[in-house]
C-alpha positions in Angstrom: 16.2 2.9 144.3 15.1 1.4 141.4 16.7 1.7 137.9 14.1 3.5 135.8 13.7 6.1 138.4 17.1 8.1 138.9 18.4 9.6 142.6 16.9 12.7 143.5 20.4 15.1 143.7 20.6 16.3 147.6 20.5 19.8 148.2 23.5 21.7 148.8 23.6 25.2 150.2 26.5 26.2 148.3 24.9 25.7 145.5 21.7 27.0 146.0 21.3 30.1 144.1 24.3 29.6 141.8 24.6 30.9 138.4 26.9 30.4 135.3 27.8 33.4 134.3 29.7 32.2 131.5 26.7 30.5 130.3 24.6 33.9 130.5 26.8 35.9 128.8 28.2 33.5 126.0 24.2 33.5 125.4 23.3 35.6 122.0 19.6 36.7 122.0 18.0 36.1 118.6 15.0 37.0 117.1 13.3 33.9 118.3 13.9 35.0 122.1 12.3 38.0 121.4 9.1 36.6 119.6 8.6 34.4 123.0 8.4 37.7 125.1 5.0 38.7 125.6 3.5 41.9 125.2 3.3 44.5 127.9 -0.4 45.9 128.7 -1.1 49.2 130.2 -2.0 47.3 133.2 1.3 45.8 133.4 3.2 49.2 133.3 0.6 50.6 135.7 2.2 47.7 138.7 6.3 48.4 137.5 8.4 50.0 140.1 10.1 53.0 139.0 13.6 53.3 140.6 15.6 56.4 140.1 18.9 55.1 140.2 19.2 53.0 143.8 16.2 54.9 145.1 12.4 53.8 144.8 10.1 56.4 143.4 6.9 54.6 143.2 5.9 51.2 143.7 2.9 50.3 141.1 1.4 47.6 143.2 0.2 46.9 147.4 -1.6 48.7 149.3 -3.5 51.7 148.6 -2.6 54.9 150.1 -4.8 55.8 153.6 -7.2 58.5 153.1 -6.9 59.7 157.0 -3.3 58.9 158.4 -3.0 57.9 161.4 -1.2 60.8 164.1 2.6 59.4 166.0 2.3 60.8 169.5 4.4 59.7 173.3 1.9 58.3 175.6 3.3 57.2 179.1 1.0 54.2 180.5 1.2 52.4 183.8 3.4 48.8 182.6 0.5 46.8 183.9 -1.8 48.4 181.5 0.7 47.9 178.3 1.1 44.3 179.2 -2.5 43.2 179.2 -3.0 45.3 176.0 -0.1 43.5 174.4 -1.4 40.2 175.7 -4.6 40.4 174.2 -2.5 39.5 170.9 -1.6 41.8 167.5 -4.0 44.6 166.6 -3.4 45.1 170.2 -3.4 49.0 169.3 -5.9 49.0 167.2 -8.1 47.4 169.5 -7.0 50.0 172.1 -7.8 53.0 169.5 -11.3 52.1 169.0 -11.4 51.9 173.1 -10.6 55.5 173.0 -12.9 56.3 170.5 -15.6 55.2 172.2 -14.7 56.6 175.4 -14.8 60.1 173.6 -18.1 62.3 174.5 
């Protein structure tokens, strides 16, 4: 290792994730911190999660919500059939659904 460059500290799982707490709360927010906090858009509070006390209400952001849901039903198929279906890699039953849809007069 050469002088000017110093060793790179190895990584230890005991401290991975570690805080000083005593650090964070002898910390006294001042005016300053607050000026380097940037302003919150509409946008922004549009994507926050609103939590009712441990439970999520809504999540702001992801997916948007299906239009036509899709209907949970118990279907008993021959093993052999399953297998190849699940073989054929994921989407497996997607791939299957539009196999019955186009199977239907």
């Amino acid at each position: 290792m050469s002088p000017s460059k110093p060793a790179t500290p190895t990584f230890s799982p005991d401290a991975y994730g570690a805080t000083d707490f005593a650090k964070v709360d002898a910390h006294i927010i001042t005016a300053e911190d607050y000026d380097e906090l940037p302003e919150l858009t509409e946008a922004d509070l549009e994507a926050a999660d609103i939590d009712r006390g441990a439970t999520l209400i809504r999540r702001g952001r992801g997916r948007p919500p299906v239009t036509r849901t899709k209907k949970l039903v118990t279907l008993r198929l021959d093993p052999d059939v399953v297998e190849r279906w699940r073989a054929s890699g994921p989407g497996w039953q997607t791939r299957m659904n539009a196999v019955l849809r186009r199977a239907m007069p």
